[in-house]
C-alpha positions as CSV (number, residue, x, y, z in Angstrom):
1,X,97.3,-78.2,-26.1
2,X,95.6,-81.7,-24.5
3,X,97.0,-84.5,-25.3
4,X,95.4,-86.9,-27.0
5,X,96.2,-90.5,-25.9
6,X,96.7,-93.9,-27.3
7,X,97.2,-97.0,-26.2
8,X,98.9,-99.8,-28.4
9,X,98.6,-103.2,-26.2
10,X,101.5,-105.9,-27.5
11,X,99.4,-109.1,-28.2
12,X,100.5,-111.3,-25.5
13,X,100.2,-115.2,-26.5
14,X,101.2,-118.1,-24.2
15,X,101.1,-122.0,-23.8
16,X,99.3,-123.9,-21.7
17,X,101.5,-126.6,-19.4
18,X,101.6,-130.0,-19.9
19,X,99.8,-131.0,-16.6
20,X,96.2,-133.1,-16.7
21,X,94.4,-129.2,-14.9
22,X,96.0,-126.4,-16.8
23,X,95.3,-122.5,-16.7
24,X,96.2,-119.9,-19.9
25,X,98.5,-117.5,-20.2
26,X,102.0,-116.1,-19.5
27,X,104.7,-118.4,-17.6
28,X,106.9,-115.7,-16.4
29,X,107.2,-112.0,-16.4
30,X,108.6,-111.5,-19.4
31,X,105.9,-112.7,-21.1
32,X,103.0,-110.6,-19.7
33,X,101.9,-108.2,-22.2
34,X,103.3,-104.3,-22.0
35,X,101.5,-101.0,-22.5
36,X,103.2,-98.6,-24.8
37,X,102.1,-94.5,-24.4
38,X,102.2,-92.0,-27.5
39,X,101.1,-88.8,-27.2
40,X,99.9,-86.4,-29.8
41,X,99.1,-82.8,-29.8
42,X,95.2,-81.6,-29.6
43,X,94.4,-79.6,-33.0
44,X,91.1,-77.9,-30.7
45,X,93.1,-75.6,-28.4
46,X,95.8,-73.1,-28.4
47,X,96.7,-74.3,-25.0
48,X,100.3,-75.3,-24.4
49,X,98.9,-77.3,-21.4
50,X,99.1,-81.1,-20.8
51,X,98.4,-83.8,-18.8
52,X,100.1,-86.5,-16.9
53,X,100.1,-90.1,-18.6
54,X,97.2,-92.4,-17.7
55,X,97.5,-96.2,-18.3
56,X,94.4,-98.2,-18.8
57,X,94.2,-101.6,-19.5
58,X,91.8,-102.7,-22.7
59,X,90.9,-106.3,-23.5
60,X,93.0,-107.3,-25.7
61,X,93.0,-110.9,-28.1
62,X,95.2,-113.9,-26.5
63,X,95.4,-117.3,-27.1
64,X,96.8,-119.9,-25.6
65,X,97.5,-123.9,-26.4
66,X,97.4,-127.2,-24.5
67,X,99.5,-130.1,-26.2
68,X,98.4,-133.2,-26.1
69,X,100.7,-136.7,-25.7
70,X,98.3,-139.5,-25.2
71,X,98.8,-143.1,-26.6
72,X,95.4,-144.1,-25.8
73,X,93.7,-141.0,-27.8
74,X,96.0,-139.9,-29.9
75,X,93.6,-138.0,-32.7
76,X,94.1,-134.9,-30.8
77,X,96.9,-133.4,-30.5
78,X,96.5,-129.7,-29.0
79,X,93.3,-127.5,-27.7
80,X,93.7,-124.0,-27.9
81,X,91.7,-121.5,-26.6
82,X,91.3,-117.8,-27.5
83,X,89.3,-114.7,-26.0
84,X,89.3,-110.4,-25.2
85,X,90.9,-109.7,-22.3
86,X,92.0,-107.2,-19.9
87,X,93.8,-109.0,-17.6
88,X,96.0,-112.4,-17.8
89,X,94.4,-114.7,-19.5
90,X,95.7,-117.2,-17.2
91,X,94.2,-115.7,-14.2
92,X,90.3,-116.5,-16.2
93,X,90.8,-119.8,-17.9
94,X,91.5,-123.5,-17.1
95,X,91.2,-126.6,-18.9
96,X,91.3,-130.2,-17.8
97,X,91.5,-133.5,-19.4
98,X,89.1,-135.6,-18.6
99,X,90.4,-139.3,-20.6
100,X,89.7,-141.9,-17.9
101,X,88.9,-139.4,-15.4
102,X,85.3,-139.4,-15.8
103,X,83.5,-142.8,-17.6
104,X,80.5,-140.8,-18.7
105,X,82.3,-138.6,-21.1
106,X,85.1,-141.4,-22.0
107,X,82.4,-143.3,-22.9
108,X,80.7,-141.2,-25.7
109,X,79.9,-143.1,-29.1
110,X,82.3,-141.8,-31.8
111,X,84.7,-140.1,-29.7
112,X,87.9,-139.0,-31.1
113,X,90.2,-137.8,-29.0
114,X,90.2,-137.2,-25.4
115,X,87.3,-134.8,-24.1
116,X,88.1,-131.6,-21.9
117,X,86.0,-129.3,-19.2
118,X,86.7,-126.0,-19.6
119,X,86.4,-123.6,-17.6
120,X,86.5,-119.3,-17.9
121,X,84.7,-116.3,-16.3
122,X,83.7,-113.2,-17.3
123,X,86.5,-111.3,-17.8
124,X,86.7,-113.3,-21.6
125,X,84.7,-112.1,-23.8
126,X,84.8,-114.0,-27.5
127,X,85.5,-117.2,-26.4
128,X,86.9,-119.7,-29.2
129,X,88.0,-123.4,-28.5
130,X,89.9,-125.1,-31.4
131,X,90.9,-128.7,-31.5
132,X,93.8,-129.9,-33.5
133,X,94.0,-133.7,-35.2
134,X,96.5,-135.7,-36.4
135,X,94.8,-137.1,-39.4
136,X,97.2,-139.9,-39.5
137,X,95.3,-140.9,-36.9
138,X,91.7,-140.7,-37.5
139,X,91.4,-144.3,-38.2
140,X,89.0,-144.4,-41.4
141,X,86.9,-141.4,-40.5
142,X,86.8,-138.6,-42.9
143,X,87.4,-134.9,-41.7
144,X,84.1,-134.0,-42.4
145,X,82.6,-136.1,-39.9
146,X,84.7,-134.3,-37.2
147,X,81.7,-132.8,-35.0
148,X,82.3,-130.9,-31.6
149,X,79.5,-131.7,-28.6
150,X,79.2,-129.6,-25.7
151,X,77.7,-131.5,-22.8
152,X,74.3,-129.6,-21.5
153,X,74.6,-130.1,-17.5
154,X,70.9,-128.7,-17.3
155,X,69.5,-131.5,-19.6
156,X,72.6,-134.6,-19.1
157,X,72.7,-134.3,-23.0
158,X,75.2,-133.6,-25.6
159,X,74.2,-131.0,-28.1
160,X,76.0,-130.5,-31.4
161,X,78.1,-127.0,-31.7
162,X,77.9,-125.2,-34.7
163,X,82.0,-125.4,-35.9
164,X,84.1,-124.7,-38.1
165,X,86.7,-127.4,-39.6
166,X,90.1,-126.3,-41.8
167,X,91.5,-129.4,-43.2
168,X,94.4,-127.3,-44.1
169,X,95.8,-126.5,-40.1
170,X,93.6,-129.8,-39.2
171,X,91.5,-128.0,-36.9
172,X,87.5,-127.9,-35.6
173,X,86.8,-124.5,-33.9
174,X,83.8,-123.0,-32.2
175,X,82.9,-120.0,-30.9
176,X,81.4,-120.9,-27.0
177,X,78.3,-119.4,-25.3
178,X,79.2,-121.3,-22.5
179,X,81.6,-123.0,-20.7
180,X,82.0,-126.8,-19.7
181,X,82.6,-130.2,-21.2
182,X,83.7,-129.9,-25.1
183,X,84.7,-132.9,-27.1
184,X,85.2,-134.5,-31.4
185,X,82.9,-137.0,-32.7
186,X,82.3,-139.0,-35.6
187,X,79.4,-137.6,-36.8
188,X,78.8,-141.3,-38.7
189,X,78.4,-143.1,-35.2
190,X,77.2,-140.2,-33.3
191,X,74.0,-139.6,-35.1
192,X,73.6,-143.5,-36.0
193,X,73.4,-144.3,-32.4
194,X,70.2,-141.9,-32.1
195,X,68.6,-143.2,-35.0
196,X,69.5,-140.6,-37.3
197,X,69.8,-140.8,-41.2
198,X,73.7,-140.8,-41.1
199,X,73.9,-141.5,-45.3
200,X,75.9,-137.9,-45.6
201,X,78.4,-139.4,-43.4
202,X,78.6,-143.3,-44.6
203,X,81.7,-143.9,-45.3
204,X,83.5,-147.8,-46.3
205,X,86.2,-148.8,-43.2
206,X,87.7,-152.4,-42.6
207,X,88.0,-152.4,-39.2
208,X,91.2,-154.8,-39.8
209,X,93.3,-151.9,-41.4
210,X,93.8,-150.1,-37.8
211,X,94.3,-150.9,-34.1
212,X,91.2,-150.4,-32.3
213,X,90.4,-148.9,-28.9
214,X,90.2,-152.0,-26.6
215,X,94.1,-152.9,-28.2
216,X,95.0,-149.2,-27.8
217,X,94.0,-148.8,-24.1
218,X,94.2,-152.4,-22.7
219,X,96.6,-155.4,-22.2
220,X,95.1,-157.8,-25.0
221,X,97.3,-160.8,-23.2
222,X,97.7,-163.8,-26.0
223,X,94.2,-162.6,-27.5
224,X,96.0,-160.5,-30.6
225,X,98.8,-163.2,-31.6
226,X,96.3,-165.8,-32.0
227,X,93.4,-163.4,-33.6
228,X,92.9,-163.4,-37.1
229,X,90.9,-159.7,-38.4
230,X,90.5,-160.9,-41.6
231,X,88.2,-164.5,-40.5
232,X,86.5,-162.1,-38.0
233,X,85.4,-159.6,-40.3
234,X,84.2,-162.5,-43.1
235,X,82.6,-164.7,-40.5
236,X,80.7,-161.9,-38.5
237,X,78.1,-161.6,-36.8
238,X,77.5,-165.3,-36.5
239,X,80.3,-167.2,-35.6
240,X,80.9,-170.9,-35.1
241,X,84.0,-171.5,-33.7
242,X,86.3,-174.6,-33.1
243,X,89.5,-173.0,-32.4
244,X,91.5,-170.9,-29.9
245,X,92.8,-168.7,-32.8
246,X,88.7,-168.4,-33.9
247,X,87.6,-168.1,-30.5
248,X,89.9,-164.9,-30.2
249,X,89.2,-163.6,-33.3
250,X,86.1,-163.3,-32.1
251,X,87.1,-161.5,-28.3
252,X,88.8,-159.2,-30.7
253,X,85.7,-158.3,-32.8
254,X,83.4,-157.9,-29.8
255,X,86.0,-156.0,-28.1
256,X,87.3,-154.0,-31.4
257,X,84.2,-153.6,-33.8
258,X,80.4,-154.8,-33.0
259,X,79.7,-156.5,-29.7
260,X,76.2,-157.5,-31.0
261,X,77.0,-161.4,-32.2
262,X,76.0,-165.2,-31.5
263,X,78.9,-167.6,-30.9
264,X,78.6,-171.1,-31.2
265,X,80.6,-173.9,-30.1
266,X,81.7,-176.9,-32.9
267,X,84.1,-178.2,-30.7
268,X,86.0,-178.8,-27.7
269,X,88.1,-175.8,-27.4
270,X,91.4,-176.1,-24.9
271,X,93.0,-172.7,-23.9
272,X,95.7,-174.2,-21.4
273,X,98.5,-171.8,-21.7
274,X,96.9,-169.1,-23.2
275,X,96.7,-165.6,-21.0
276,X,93.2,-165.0,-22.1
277,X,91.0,-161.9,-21.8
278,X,87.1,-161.2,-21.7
279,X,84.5,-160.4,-24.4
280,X,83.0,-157.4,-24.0
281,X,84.3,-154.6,-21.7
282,X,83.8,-151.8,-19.3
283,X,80.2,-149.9,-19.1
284,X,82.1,-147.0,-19.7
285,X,82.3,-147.5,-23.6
286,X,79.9,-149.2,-26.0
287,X,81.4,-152.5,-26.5
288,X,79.3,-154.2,-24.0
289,X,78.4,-158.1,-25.3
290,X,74.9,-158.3,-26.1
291,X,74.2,-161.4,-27.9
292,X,74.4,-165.0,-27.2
293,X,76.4,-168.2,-27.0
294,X,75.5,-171.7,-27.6
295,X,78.0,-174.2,-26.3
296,X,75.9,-177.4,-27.6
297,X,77.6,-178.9,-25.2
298,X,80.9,-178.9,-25.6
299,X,83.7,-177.6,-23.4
300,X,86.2,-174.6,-23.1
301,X,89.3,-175.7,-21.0
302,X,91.7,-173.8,-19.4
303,X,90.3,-170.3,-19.2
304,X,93.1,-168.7,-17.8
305,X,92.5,-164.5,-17.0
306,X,93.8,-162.7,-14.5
307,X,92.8,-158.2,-14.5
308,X,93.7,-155.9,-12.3
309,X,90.2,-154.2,-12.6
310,X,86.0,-155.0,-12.3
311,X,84.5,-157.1,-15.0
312,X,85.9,-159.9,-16.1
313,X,85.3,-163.6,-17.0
314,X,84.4,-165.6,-20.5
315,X,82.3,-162.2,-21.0
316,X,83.4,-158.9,-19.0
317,X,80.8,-156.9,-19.2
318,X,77.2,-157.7,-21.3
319,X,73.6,-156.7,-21.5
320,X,70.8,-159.1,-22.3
321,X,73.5,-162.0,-22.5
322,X,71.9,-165.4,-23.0
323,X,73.9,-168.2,-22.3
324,X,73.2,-172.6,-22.6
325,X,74.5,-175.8,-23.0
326,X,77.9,-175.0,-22.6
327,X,80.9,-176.5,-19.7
328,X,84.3,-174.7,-18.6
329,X,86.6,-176.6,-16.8
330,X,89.9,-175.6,-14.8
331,X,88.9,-172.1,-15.3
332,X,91.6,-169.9,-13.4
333,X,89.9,-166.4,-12.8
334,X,91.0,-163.5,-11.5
335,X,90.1,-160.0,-10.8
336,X,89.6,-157.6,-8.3
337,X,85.8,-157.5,-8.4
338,X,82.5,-158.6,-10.7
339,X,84.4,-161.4,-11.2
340,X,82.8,-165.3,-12.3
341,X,84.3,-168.0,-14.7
342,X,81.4,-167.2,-16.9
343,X,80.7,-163.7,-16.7
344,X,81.8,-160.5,-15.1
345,X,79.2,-157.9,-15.2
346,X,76.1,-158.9,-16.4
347,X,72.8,-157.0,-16.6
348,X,69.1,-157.7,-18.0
349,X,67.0,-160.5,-18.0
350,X,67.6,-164.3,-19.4
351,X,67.9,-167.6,-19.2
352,X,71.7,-169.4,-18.6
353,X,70.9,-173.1,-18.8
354,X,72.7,-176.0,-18.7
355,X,75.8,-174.3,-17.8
356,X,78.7,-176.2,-15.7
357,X,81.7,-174.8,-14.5
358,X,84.7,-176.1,-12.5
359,X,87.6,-174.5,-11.5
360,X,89.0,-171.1,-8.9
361,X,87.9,-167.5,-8.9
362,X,90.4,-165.3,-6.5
363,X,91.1,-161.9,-6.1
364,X,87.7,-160.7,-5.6
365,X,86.8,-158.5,-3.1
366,X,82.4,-158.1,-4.0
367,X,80.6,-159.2,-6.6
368,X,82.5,-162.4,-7.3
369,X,81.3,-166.1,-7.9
370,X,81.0,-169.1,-9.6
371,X,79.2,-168.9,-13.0
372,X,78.5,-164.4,-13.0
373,X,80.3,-162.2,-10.2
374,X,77.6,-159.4,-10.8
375,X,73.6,-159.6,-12.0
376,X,70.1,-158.5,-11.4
377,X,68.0,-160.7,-13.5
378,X,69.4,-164.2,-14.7
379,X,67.5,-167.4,-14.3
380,X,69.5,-170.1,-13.8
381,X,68.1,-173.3,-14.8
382,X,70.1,-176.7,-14.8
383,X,73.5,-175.3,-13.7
384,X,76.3,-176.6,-11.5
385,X,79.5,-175.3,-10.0
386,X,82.2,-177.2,-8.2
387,X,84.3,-174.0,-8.0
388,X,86.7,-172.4,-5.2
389,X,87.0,-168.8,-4.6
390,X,90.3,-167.7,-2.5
391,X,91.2,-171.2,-1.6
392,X,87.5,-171.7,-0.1
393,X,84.4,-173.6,-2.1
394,X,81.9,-171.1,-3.2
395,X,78.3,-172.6,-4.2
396,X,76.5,-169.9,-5.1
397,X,76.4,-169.3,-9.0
398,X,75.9,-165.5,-8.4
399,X,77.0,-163.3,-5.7
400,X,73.3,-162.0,-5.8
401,X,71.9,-165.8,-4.7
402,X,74.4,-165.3,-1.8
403,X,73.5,-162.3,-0.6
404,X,69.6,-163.5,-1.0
405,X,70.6,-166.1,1.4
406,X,72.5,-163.7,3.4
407,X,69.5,-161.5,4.2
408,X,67.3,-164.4,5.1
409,X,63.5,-164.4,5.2
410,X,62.2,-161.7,5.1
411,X,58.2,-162.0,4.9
412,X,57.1,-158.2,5.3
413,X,53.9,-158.6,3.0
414,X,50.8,-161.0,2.6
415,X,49.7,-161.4,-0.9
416,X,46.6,-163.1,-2.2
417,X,44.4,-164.1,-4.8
418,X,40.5,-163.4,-5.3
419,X,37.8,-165.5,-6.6
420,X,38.6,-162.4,-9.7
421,X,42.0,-163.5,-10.2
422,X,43.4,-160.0,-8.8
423,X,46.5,-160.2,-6.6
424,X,46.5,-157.7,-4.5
425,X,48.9,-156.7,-1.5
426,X,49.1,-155.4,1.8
427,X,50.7,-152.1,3.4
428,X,53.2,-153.2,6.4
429,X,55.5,-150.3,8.4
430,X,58.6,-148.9,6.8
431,X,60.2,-148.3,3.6
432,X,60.8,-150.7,0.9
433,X,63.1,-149.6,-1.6
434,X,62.2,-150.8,-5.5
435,X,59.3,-152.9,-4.6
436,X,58.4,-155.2,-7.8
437,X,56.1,-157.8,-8.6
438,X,57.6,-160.9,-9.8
439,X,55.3,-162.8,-11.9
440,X,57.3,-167.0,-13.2
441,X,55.5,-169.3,-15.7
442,X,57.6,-172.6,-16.2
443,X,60.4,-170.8,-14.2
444,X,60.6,-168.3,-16.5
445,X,60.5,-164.7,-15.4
446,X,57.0,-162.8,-17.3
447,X,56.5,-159.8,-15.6
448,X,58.3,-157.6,-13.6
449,X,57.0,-154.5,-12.8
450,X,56.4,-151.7,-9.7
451,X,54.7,-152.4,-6.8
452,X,54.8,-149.1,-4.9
453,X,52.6,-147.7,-7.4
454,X,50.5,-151.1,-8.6
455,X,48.8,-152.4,-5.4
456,X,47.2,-155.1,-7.2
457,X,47.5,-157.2,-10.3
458,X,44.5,-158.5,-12.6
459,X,46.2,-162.0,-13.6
460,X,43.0,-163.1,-15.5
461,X,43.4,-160.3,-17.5
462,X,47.3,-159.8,-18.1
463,X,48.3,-163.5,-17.9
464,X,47.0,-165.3,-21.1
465,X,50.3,-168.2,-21.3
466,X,49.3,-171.5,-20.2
467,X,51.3,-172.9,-17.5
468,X,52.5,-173.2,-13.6
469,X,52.4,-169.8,-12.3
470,X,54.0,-167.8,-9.4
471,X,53.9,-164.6,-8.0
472,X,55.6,-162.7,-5.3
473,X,57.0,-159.8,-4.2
474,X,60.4,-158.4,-3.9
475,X,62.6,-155.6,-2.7
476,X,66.5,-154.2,-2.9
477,X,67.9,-154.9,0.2
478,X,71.9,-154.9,1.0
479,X,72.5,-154.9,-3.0
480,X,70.2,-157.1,-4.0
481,X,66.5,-158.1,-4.7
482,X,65.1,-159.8,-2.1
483,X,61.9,-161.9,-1.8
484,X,59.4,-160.1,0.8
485,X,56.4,-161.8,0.8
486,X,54.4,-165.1,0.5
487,X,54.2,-166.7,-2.9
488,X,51.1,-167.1,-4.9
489,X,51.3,-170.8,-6.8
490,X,48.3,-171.9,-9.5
491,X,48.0,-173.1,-12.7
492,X,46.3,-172.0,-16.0
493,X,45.4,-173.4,-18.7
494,X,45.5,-170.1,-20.6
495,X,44.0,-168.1,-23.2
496,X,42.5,-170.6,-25.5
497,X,41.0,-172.5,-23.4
498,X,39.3,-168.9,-21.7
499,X,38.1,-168.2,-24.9
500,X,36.5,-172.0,-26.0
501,X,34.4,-171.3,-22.5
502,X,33.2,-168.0,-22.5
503,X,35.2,-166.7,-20.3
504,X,35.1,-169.5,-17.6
505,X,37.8,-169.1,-14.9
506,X,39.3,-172.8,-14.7
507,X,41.8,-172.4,-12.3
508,X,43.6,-174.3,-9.3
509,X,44.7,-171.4,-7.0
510,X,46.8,-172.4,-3.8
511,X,49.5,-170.6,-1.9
């Protein structure tokens, strides 16, 4: 008789290691799975015949775990992974932790845990990743909130995965379509930031009950035994401050919870022997500072912060800052780039006015200087600096004004006006990288906009503010925007007085 055969494969399940790039499956040969042979007698001959033994390996259901130990992250605690296969798992599959590794997933708003890039071939079939919390740890956000995002590579977008969550085993799982960059959300802060009705996932948190990221993942220096949570979280978003033990309750609000405030200044304010640190931090996470501080004149002694990293000053790292009337003396800065007294980082256009500052910036090895180490749009107007940066005096108040002055002139293009009131431009040799139109009234930037494309500009028509006009062209050269052309000087008197004369052009036009 044949013999018919069967197969039973012993399910074989392994661990991942505790390195940052792990693969699945088996450690040693003991643990590989074994193939067990029983034969049988075939009921459809008489035929005392049979056959030799053949082995043949079927996929077969394995899983294997990574646990995670991080202090910074510590909402997840393992990732597991699961699939059919024929072979070692751990030949198919790796996993790597990608916490502080790579900014752009690091960075996600809502993020719990640390994200992974996994990684698996063909030879799984079924794929299933599972995350495991530690609820302890979830900080106010309810388990239904826990969301898993895939990263699309195709689109740079994360797209929600369809998941599973067991509050029992504490677990989100998915089954995967694809491989790649998998990470848990807050489904509250994650949908809010993309303007999505988030009211199935509001939920009451005060933010002075836990330890936020910034104190989890950074040296907070004397900033957290001087802060008080509870006057932050009553006197936000507007602050007026008058002590060191308010000024860093707010630093740990900006840093901690909502980086969107106004500070102003009652009083002098005298931080001598205080290791302070900066207000708002890294691009790689949301907490840049984005609102505005009004000294009204008084002053901030003894700013005193010395990092190891990029980004640091009074602010770190901000967008749209806005900063007047305001004075810091015997600042002591240091860092090892983006580095000013005032600001570290600093991006979009405003106004900083009437800002003094006096003191040493060292450390620095680009992007340092007096007032803002880094920026690509502030207008200065009414500040000084009597400031030395490794030992030597530094006058610029941004280390874009120095390398402006660095690069010299640079007249490439001839602009000018027509009896229309269109500037228009002409087309030298070679390549000019970002070329802009930079349109001033009163000093103050109006317009800024692409040249490459927009030959010309109709200033009767666009330009309706009254006031002392100018217009020129620049370009990014060496790091910075550099003026590359003539500039056009007139004066208007504006709309209203346009409209009162039909339209009259009453204008005094000079270069």
């Amino acid at each position: 008789m044949n013999i018919l055969k069967k197969f039973i494969i012993i399910l074989s399940v392994t661990l991942f290691s505790a390195g940052a790039f792990v693969s699945c499956g088996p450690e040693s040969a003991e643990e590989v799975s074994e193939v067990t042979e029983i034969s049988m007698p075939d009921e459809t001959t008489e035929s005392q015949e049979t056959t030799e033994p053949v082995t043949t390996n079927l996929p077969d259901l394995q899983e294997c775990h990574k646990t995670i130990d991080n202090a910074e992250k510590p909402e997840v605690v393992r990732i597991s992974f699961s699939g059919e296969c024929a072979d070692n798992i751990k030949k198919h599959a790796t996993v790597e932790d990608l916490y502080n590794k790579d900014y752009l997933h690091s960075g996600v708003v809502g993020l719990v845990g640390i994200p992974v890039n996994l990684v698996y071939d063909s030879e799984i079939s079924n794929p299933v990743i599972s995350f495991t919390y530690n609820k302890d740890e979830l900080r106010g956000v309810p388990e239904k909130n826990l969301i898993l995002l895939h990263y699309n590579e195709n689109d740079c977008f994360y797209d929600t995965i369809k998941s599973e969550l067991d509050t029992e085993n504490c677990t989100v799982s998915a089954e995967l379509k694809e491989d790649g960059v998998y990470m848990l959300a807050d489904a509250y802060q994650w949908y809010n930031c993309w303007g999505v009705d988030v009211s199935e996932y509001a939920y009451e948190k005060n933010p002075a009950d836990y330890i936020t990221d910034w104190e989890r993942e950074n040296d907070t220096g004397d900033i957290m035994t001087l802060a008080d949570k509870e006057w932050a979280m009553e006197n936000a978003p507007d602050f007026r401050v008058s002590t060191p033990e308010q000024l860093a309750s707010v630093v740990w609000y900006v840093n901690g919870v909502d980086s969107n405030i106004s500070l102003t200044l009652e009083d002098d304010i005298d931080l001598s022997g205080y290791i302070w640190k900066s207000m708002g931090w890294s691009s790689a996470n949301s907490m840049a500072f984005s609102g505005f501080v009004d000294g009204q004149n008084h002053t901030i002694n003894g700013l005193t912060i010395y990092e190891g990293y990029c980004d640091t000053g009074f602010i770190g790292y901000g967008l749209g800052v806005a900063v007047k009337d305001i004075n810091f003396t015997n600042a002591d800065i240091s860092a090892t780039g983006c580095v000013g007294i005032v600001g570290g980082e600093i991006y979009l256009e405003n106004v900083w006015e009437n800002v003094h500052v006096s003191g040493t910036v060292s450390g620095g090895t680009d992007d340092y200087a007096a007032i803002i180490g880094r920026e690509a749009d502030i207008t200065f107007k009414d500040c000084s600096a009597d400031v030395t940066i490794d030992g030597e005096p530094f006058e610029y108040f941004s280390y874009r004004q120095k390398r402006v002055v660095d690069a010299g002139d640079v007249i490439a293009f001839h602009i000018e006006m027509n009896d229309d009131m269109v500037v228009t431009r002409d087309t030298p040799e070679g390549e000019y990288t970002n070329l802009c139109w930079n349109i001033y009234c009163n000093g103050e930037k109006q317009e800024y906009t692409g040249a490459n494309e927009n030959t010309s500009i109709d200033v009767y028509n666009e330009l309706f503010r009254e006031g002392d006009y100018e217009i020129y062209l620049t370009a990014y050269i060496n790091g910075a925007y550099i003026p590359v052309s003539n500039t056009i000087e007139y004066h208007s008197e504006g709309y209203e007085y346009r409209s009162e004369n039909s339209g009259l052009r009453y204008f005094a036009v000079g270069e």
